[in-house]
C-alpha positions as CSV (number, residue, x, y, z in Angstrom):
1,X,20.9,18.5,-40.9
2,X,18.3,16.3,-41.5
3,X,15.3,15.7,-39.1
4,X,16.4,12.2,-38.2
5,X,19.7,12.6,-37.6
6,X,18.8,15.7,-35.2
7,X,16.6,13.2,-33.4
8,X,19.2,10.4,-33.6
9,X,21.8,13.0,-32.2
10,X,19.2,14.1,-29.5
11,X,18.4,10.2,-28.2
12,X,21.9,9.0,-27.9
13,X,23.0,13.0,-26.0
14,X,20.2,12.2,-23.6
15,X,21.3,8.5,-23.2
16,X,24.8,10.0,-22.2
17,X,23.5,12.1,-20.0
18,X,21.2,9.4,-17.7
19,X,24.3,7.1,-17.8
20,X,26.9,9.6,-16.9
21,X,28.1,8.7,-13.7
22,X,28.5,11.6,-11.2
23,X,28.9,12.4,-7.8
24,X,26.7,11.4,-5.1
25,X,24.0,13.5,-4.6
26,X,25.1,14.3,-1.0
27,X,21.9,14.1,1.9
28,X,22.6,16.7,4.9
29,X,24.6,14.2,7.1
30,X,23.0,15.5,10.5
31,X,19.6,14.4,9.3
32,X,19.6,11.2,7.4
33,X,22.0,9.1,9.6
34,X,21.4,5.5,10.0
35,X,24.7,3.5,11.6
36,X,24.9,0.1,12.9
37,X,27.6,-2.7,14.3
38,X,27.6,-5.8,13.0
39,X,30.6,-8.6,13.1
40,X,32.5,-5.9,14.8
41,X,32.1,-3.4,11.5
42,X,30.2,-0.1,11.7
43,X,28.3,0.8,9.3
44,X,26.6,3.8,7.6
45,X,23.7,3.9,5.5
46,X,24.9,5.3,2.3
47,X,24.0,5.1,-1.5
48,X,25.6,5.2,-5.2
49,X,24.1,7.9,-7.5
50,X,23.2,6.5,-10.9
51,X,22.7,8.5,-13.5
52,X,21.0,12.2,-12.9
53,X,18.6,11.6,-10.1
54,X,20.8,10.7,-7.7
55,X,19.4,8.6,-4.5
56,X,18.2,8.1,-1.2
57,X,20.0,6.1,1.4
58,X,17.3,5.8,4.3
59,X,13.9,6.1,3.8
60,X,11.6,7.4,6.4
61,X,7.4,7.0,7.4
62,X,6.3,9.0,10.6
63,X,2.9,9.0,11.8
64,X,2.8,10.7,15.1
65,X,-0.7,10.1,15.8
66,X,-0.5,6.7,15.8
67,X,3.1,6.5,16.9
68,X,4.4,4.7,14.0
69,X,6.8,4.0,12.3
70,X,9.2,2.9,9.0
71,X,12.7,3.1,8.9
72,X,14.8,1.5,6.2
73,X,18.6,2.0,4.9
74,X,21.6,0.1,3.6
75,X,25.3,0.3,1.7
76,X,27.2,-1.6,-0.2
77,X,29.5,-3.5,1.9
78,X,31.9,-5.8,0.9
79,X,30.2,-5.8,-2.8
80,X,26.6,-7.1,-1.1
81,X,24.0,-4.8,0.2
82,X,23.4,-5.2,3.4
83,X,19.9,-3.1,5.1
84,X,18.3,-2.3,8.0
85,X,14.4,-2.3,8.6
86,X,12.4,-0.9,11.6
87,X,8.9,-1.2,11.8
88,X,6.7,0.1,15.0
89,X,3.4,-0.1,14.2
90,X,2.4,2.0,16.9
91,X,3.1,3.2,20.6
92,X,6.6,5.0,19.7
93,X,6.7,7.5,22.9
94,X,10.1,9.9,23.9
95,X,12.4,8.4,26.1
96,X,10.9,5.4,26.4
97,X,11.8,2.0,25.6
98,X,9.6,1.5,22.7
99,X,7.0,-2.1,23.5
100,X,8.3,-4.3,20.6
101,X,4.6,-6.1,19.7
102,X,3.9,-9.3,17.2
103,X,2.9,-6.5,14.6
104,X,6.6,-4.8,15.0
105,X,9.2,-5.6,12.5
106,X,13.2,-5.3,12.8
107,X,15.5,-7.2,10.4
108,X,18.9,-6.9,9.0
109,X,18.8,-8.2,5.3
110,X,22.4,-9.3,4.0
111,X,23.1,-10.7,0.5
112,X,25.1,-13.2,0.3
113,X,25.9,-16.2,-1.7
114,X,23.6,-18.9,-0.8
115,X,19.5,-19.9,-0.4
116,X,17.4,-16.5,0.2
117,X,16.0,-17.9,3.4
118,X,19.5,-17.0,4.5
119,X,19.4,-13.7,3.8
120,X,17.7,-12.1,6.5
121,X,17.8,-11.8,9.9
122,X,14.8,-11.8,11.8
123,X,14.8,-10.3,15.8
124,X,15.1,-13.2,17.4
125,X,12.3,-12.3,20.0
126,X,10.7,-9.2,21.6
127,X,12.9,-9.4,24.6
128,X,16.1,-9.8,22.1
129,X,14.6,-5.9,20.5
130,X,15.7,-2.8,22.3
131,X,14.4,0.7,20.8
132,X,14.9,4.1,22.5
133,X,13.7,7.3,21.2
134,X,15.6,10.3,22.4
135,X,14.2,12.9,20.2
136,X,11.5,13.9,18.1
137,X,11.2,17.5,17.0
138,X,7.3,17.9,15.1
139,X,8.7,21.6,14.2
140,X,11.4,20.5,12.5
141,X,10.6,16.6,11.4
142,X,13.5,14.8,13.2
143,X,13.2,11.8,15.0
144,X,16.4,10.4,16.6
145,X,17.1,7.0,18.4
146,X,18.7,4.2,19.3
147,X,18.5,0.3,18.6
148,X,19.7,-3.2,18.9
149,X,18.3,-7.1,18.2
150,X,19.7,-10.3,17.9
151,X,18.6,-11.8,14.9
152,X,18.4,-15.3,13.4
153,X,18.1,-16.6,9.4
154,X,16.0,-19.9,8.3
155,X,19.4,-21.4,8.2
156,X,20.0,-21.0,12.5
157,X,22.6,-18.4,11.5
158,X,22.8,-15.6,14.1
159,X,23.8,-12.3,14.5
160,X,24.3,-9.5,16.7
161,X,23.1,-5.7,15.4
162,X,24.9,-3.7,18.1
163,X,25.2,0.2,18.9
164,X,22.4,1.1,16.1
165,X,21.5,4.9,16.1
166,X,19.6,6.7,13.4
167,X,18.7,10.9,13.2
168,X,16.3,11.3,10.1
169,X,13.8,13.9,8.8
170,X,10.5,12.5,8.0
């Protein structure tokens, strides 16, 4: 066979393989959970593998020093994504209501049709943000909470993120 179509055959077999579509590369379900309610739906934090390198529904940034954290996930739901973001940038203690500050974050982003000022949902205030952590584990990297806002858009919209809970390694 001749050198270029060896090379030819070896592109397009590796193309095939990065575009195959297989099953999701599964997380372990007991420590990369991230659910919330919202219009009366639950939902789940989930992804769809493309290609070989599967993905990652929730991602995760713990800094137990400074009692901060990051914690993002979404789906697909209804064809639009639709994520959660948490942001504490310090003072996370156990069993505590967490002290939501002007340098904390938590949003809902939902695409939809329409502007992208109305695509996210901003807590509406610190007294409208309620976060609870139940666990954290340093031996074994799992942090485990609960959550809820009211949010609002640039286009008055609002929203209710109800019953949020979330048990991630980090």
């Amino acid at each position: 066979m001749q050198p270029i179509l060896k090379y030819k055959l070896a592109v397009l077999s590796l193309l095939v393989m990065l575009t195959a579509c297989e099953e999701e590369m599964p997380e372990p379900d007991e420590l990369r959970v991230l659910e919330w309610t919202v219009d009366g739906e639950r939902h789940k934090a989930s992804c769809e593998s493309q290609g070989l390198f599967g993905c990652t529904a929730i991602d995760v940034a713990y800094y137990p020093d400074l009692g901060s954290l990051e914690l993002t996930g979404g789906a697909k739901i209804n064809g639009f994504t639709q994520y959660i973001y948490i942001y504490i940038h310090r003072g996370l203690e156990l069993h505590r209501h967490v002290n939501i500050s002007q340098y904390d974050d938590m949003h809902l982003y939902k695409d939809f049709s329409g502007g992208e000022e109305c695509k996210q949902f901003r807590a509406i205030n610190e007294d409208q943000r309620l976060l609870y952590i139940s666990e954290i584990d340093s031996t074994n990297r799992i942090i485990e909470g609960y959550y809820e806002f009211e949010g609002i858009n640039d286009c008055q919209d609002t929203l209710k993120i109800k019953d949020g809970y979330f048990k991630v390694s980090f």
